[in-house]
PAROMI-235388 format. One line per 8 residues: number of its first residue (from 1); their letters; for each residue y negated, x negated, z negated of C-alpha. Coordinates in steps of 0.25 Angstrom, whole numbers, plus 5000, padded with zeros to 4 digits. Example, Ala and Ser with C-alpha at 12.3 -4.5 7.8 and 13.67 -1.06 7.14 Angstrom:
# PAROMI-235388
1) AS) 5018 4951 4969 ~ 5004 4945 4971
***
This chain:
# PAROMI-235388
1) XXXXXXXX) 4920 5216 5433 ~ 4926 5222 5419 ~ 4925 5212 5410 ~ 4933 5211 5397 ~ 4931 5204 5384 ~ 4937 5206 5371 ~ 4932 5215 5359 ~ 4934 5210 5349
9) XXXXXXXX) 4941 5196 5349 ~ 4956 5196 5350 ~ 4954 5211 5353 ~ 4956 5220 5366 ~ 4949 5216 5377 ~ 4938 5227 5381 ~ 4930 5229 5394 ~ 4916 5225 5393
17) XXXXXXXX) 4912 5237 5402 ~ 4921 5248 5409 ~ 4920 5259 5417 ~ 4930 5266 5413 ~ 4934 5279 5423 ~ 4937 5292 5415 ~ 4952 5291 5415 ~ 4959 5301 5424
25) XXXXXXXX) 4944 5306 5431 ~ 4948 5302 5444 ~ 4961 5306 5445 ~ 4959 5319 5441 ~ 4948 5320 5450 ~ 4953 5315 5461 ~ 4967 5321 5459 ~ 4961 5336 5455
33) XXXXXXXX) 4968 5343 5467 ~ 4981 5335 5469 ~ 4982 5325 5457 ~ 4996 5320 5462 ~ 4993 5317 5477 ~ 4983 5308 5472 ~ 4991 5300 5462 ~ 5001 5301 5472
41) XXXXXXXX) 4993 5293 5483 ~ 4988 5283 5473 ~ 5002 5279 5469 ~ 5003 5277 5484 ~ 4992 5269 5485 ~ 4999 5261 5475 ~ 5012 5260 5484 ~ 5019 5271 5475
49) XXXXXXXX) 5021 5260 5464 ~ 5015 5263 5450 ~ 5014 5248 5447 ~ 5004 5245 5459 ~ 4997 5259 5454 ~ 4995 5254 5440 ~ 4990 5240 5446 ~ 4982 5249 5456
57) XXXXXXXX) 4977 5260 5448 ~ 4978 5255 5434 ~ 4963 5247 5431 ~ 4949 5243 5437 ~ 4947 5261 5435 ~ 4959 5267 5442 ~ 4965 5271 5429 ~ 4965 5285 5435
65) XXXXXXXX) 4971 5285 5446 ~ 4983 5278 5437 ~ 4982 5290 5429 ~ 4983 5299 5439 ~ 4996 5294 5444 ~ 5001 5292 5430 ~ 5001 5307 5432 ~ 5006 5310 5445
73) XXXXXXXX) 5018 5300 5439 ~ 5019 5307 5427 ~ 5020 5323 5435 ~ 5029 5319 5446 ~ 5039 5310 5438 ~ 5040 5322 5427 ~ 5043 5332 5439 ~ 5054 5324 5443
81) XXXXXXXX) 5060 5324 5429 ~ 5058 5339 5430 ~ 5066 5340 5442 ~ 5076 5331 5435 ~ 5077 5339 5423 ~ 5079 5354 5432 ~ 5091 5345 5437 ~ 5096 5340 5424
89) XXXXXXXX) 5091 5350 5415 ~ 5096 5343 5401 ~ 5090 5331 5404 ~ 5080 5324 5393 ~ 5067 5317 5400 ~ 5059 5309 5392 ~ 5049 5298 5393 ~ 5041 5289 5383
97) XXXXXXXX) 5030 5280 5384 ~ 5015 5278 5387 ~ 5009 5289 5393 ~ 4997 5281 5404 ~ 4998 5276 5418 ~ 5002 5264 5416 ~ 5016 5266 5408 ~ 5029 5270 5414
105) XXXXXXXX) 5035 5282 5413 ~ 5047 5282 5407 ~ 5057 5293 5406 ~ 5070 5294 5400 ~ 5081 5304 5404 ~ 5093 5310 5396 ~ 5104 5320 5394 ~ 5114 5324 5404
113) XXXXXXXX) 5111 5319 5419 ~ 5101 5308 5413 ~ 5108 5297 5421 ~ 5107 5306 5437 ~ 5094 5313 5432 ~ 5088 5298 5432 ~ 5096 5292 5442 ~ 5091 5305 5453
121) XXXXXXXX) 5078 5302 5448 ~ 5077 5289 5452 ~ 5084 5293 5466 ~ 5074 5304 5469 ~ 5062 5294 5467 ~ 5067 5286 5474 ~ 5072 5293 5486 ~ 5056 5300 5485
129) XXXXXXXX) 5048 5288 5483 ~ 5055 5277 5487 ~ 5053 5269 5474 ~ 5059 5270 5460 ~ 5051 5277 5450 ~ 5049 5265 5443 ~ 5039 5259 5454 ~ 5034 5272 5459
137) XXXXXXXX) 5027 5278 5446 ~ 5034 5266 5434 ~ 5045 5280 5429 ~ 5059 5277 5426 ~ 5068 5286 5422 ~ 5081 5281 5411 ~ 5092 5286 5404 ~ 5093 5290 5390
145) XXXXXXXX) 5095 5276 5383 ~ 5094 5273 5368 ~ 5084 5282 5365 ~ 5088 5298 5359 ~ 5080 5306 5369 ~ 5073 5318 5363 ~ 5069 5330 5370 ~ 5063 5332 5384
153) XXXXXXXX) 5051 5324 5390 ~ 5039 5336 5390 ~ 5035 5336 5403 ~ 5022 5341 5408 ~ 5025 5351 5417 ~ 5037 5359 5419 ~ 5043 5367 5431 ~ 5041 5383 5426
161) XXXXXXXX) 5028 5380 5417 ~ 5019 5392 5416 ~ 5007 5390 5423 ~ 5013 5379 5431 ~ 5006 5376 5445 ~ 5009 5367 5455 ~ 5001 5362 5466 ~ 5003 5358 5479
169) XXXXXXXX) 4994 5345 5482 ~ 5001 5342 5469 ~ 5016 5339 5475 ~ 5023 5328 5472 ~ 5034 5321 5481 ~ 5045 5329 5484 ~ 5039 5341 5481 ~ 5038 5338 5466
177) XXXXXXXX) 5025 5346 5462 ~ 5020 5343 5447 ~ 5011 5354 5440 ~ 4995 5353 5440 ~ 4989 5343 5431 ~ 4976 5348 5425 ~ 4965 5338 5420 ~ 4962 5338 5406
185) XXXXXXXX) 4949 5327 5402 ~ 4955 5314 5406 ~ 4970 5318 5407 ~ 4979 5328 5414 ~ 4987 5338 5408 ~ 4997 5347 5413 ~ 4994 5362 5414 ~ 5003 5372 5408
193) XXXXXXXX) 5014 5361 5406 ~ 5027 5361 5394 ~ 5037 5352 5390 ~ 5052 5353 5391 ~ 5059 5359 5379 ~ 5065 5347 5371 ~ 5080 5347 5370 ~ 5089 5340 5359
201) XXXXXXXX) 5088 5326 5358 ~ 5097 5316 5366 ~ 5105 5309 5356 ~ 5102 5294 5362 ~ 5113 5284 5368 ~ 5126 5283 5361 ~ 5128 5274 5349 ~ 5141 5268 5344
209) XXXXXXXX) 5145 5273 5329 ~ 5153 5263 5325 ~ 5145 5250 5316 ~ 5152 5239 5326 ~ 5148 5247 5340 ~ 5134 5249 5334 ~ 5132 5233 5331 ~ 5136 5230 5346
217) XXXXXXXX) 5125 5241 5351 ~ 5115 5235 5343 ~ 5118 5221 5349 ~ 5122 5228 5364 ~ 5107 5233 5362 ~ 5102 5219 5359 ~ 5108 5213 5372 ~ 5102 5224 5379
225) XXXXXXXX) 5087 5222 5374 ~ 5089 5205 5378 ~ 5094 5210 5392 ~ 5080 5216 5393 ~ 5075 5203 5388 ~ 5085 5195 5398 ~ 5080 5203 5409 ~ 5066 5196 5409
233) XXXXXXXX) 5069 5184 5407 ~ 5073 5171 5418 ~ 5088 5166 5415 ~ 5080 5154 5409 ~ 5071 5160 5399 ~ 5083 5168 5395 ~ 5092 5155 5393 ~ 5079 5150 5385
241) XXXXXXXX) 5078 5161 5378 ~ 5093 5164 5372 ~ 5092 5147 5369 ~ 5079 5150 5362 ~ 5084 5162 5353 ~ 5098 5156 5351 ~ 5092 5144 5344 ~ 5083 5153 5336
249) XXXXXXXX) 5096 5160 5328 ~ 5103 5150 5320 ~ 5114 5160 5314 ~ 5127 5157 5323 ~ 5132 5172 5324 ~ 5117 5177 5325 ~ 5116 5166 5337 ~ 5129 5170 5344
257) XXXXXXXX) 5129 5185 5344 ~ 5113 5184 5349 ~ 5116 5175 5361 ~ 5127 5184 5363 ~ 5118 5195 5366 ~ 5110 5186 5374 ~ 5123 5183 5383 ~ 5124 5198 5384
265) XXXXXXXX) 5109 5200 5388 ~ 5110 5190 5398 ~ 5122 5195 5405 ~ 5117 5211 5403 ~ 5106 5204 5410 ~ 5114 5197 5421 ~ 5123 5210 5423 ~ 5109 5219 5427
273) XXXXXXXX) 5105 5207 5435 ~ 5115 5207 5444 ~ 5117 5222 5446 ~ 5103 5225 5450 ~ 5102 5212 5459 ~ 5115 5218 5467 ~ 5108 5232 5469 ~ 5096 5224 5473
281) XXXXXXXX) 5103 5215 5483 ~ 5111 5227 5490 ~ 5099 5234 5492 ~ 5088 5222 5496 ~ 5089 5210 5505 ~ 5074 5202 5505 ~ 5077 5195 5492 ~ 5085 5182 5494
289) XXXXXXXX) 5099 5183 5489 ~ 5099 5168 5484 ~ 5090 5173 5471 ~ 5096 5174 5458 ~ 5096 5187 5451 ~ 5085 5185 5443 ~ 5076 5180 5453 ~ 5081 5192 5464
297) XXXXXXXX) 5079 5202 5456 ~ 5065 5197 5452 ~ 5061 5195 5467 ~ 5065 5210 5467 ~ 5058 5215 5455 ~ 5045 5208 5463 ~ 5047 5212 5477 ~ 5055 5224 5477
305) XXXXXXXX) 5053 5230 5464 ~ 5057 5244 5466 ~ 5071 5239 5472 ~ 5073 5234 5460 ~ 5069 5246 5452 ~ 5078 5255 5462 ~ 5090 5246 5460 ~ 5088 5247 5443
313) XXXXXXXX) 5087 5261 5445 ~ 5101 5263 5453 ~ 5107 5254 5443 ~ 5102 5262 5430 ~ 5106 5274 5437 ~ 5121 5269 5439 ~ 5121 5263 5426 ~ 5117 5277 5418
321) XXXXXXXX) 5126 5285 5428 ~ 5137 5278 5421 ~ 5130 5279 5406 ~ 5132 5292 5407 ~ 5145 5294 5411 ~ 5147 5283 5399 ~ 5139 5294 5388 ~ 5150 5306 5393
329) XXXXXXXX) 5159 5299 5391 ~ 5154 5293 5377 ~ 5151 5309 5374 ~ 5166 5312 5377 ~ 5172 5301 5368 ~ 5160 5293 5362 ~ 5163 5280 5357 ~ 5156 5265 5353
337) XXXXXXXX) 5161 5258 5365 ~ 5157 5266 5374 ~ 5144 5270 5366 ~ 5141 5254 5366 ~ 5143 5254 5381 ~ 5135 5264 5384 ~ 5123 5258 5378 ~ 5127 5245 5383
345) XXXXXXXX) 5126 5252 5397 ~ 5113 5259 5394 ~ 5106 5246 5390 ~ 5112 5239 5402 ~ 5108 5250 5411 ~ 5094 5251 5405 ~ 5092 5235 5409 ~ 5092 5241 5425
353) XXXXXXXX) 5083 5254 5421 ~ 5068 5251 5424 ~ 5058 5247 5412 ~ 5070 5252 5401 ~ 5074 5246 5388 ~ 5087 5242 5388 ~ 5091 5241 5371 ~ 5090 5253 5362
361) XXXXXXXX) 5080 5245 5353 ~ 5070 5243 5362 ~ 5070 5260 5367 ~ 5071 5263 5351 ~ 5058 5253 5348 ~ 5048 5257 5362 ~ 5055 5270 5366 ~ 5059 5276 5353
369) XXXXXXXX) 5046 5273 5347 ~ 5037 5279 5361 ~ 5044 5292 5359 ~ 5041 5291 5344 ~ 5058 5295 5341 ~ 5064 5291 5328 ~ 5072 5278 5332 ~ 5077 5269 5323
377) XXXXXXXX) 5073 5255 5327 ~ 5082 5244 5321 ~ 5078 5228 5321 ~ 5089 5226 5333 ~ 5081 5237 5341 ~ 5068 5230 5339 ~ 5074 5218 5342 ~ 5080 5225 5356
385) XXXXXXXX) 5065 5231 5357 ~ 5059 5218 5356 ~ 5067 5210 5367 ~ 5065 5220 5377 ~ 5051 5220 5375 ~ 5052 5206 5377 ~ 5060 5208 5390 ~ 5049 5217 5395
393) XXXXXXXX) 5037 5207 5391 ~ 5046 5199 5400 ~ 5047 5207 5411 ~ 5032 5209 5413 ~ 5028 5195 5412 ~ 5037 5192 5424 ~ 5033 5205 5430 ~ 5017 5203 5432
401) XXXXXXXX) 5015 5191 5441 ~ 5000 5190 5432 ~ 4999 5184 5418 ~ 4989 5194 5414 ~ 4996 5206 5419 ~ 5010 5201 5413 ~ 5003 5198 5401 ~ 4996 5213 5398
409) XXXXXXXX) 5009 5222 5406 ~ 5019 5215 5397 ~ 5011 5219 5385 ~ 5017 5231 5379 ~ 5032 5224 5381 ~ 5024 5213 5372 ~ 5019 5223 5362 ~ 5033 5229 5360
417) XXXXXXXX) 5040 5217 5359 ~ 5031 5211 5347 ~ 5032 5225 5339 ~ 5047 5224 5343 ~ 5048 5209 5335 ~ 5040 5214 5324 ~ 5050 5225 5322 ~ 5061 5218 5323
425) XXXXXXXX) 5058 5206 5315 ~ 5052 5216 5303 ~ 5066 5224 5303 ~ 5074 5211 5301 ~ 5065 5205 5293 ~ 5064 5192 5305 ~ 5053 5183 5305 ~ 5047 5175 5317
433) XXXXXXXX) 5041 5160 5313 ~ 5027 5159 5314 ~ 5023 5155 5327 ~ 5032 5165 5333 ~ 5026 5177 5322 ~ 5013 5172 5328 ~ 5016 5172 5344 ~ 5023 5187 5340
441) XXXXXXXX) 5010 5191 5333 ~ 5000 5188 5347 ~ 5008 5194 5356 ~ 5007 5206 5346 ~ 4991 5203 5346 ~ 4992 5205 5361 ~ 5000 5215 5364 ~ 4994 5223 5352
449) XXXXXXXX) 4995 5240 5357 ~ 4979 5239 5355 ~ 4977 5228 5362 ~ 4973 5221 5376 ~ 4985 5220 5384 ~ 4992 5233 5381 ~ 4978 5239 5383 ~ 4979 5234 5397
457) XXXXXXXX) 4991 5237 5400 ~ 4990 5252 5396 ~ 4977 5254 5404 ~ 4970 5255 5393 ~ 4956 5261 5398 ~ 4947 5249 5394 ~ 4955 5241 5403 ~ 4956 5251 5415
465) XXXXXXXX) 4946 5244 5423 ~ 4952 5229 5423 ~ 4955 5224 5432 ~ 4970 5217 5433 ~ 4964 5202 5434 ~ 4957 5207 5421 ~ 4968 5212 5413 ~ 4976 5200 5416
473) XXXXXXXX) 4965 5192 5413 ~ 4963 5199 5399 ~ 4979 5200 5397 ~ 4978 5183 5399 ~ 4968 5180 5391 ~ 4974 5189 5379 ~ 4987 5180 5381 ~ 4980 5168 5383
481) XXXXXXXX) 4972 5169 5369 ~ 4982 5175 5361 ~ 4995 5167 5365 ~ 4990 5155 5374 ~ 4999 5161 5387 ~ 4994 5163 5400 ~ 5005 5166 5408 ~ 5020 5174 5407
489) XXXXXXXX) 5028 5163 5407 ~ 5019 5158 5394 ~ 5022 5173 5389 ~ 5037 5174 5391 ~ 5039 5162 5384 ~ 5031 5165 5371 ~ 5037 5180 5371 ~ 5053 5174 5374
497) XXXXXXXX) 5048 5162 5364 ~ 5047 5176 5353 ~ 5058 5183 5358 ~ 5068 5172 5356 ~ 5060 5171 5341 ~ 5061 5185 5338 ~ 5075 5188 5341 ~ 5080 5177 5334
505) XXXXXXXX) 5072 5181 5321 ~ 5079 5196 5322 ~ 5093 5191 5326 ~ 5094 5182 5314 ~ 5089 5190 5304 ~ 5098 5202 5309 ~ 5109 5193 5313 ~ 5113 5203 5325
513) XX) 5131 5206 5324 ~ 5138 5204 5334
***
């Protein structure tokens, strides 16, 4: 059995001996004559659902065969967008993010058509595989929200490349057919491929001009990051939690306009709730009707998980089908009120998309920052950034049944949530009491990007060959030493017990207008 120990103390934990496998040898050896049908029946093994793959093929020396459909993924979903962009030809495609099997693959559509290029996306999967996207190969495809859109994505093949050669044990479903990979050391490469020519950039979503209409935004945006926060949260730890933080702001006005944005979370929250419950309900019948919301709709999440991802999806598409008839007619005759409502409605209909950011702080701090654009992030948006980072920590302890797991998958929300507070306490010039500073500093100790945990979770290769019981036993023991917690509940508490000290700090030093 691996063993692990650490080196040195209060360090990563290393393995003692490994036997690595050269990353990507067996794949390409295996795969040398028809790459794709191979990934392809390996995805099947896994019952076509890229979480059971990464569970399946994502340790104990299988890292290859993950590798192998991380390019299957990559070739067939980028010769979808390819068809999409022959049928919408001023379509901008982009995508950000980490570039290894165990990442999602996220892409962001914009220009004219954005709204019925995504929404026939989604369709043709569907009707092809019958599953989302999201629970096939973890892709989702959005609509351009807060972020300017620069240029094209660089695909790595193109229809009409010189030297292009297409192979037939290579085809894809429905007659999709990517170009040849070549082998290069431990990586692939494509032959002969080019990128799209980039266009002009997109100019972003719509801002009201006027100082009055731009304060509401700013506090529109706030209520949209706390509905992410909302989202995760039981109706009890959200009562205790808006208690907690109201007693924390002793400036009358300061106190009133924040619980009011509380309220307004809360019923964004209720709003969502009840509209995906009614698409679920018309279209399932095994769950009892005499649960609440909440609990139905995570009976759903656990047992029927892509229903739940195919209802979000019909919703977003309804919801951005109407956005965009809101932007021609903001192009026609712009104004505040109807640039506040469209962001309003953008945020509101980012809560249903899958794995999106729902404020403008948190795409400009994670988003902005990945495709290395010149943003401007203000102490409101790292305050936005922050309790949506929190919501996601949030999400991934209920999500993983298993301590350990929760505790090393939730990582890189927990590393973004403490940089978030840092920055958002530095603009302002806020400070946390010392028992908070500390509790702030170990979970940036352990959520460090060189450290244990986020070396797990990224597949990092000395942890390739552990087994799950050994990284949750390493991802326990990390938070047992550090923080004396052994199980999610003990977590959420101490990361909501920071929330409500954080967010009190920046509102009273900011003293957010109404």
């Amino acid at each position: 059995m691996l063993q692990f120990q650490r080196k040195p103390p209060g360090e990563a934990w290393l393995p003692v001996s490994s036997s690595r496998p050269k990353p990507g040898l067996m794949a390409a050896r295996a795969s040398a004559a028809a790459p794709f049908e191979y990934a392809r029946r390996l995805l099947e093994v896994a019952g076509n659902d890229w979480s059971a793959a990464k569970e399946r093929y994502g340790g104990s020396g299988r890292a290859d065969r993950m590798w192998s459909l991380f390019r299957y993924r990559k070739v067939y979903i980028d010769a979808r967008l390819l068809r999409l962009r022959a049928e919408y030809p001023l379509l901008r495609i982009r995508s950000v993010g980490s570039a290894n099997p165990t990442s999602d693959y996220d892409i962001t559509v914009s220009g004219p058509g954005a709204a019925e290029a995504v929404r026939k996306f989604n369709a043709e999967f569907r009707a092809e595989w019958g599953k989302e996207s999201a629970t096939v190969f973890d892709v989702n495809l959005y609509v351009k929200d807060f972020l300017p859109e620069r240029g094209n994505f660089a695909f790595p093949y193109a229809p009409g490349t010189e030297g292009l050669r297409w192979s037939e044990d290579e085809l894809l479903p429905g007659g999709l057919r990517p170009r040849r990979w070549q082998p290069a050391d431990d990586s692939w490469t494509p032959a002969g491929g080019r990128a799209l020519s980039p266009e002009q950039p997109d100019t972003g979503i719509v801002a009201p001009g006027g100082t009055a209409a731009q304060v509401t935004a700013e506090a529109d945006q706030d209520i949209a990051a706390l509905s992410k926060l909302r989202k995760y949260v039981s109706a009890g730890e959200w009562t205790g939690y808006t208690t907690q933080l109201a007693s924390l702001i002793h400036d009358e006005d300061t106190r009133t306009e924040t619980l009011r944005r509380l309220d307004s979370a809360d019923a964004i929250h209720q709003r969502a709730t009840a509209e995906l419950e009614a698409r679920l309900r018309t279209e399932t019948w095994h769950v009892p009707s005499e649960l609440s919301v909440e609990d139905y709709l995570r009976e759903m999440e656990h047992s029927r998980p892509d229903d739940v991802v195919r209802a979000r999806n019909l919703i977003y598409a309804r919801h951005t089908a109407r956005l965009a008839r809101a932007q021609q007619r903001h192009d026609t005759r712009p104004g505040d009120d109807l640039a506040l409502q469209i962001r309003r409605d953008t945020s509101y209909s980012l809560w249903h998309a899958m794995e999106a950011y729902h404020s403008q702080g948190a795409v400009l701090d994670v988003v902005g920052k990945q495709a290395q654009s010149q943003v401007t992030v203000t102490t409101a948006h790292y305050l936005q950034s922050f309790n949506e980072q929190l919501g996601d920590l949030l999400k991934d302890l209920w999500h993983y049944s298993d301590p350990g797991e929760s505790f090393y998958r939730s990582a890189k929300y927990l590393q973004r949530m403490t940089a978030a507070a840092r920055q958002a306490l530095q603009s302002c010039g806020a400070t946390l009491r010392d028992e908070d500073l500390a509790l702030l500093t170990q979970f940036e100790e352990i959520s460090s990007p060189e450290g244990t945990l986020l070396g797990i979770r990224s597949g990092k290769p000395k942890y390739e060959s552990a087994t799950a019981t050994q990284k949750s036993d390493i991802a326990t023991s990390i938070h047992r030493e550090t923080l004396n917690i052994t199980s999610q509940a003990d977590l959420r508490h101490a990361a909501l017990d920071l929330g409500a000290q954080v967010n009190a700090a920046v509102r009273r030093q900011s003293r957010p207008a109404a």
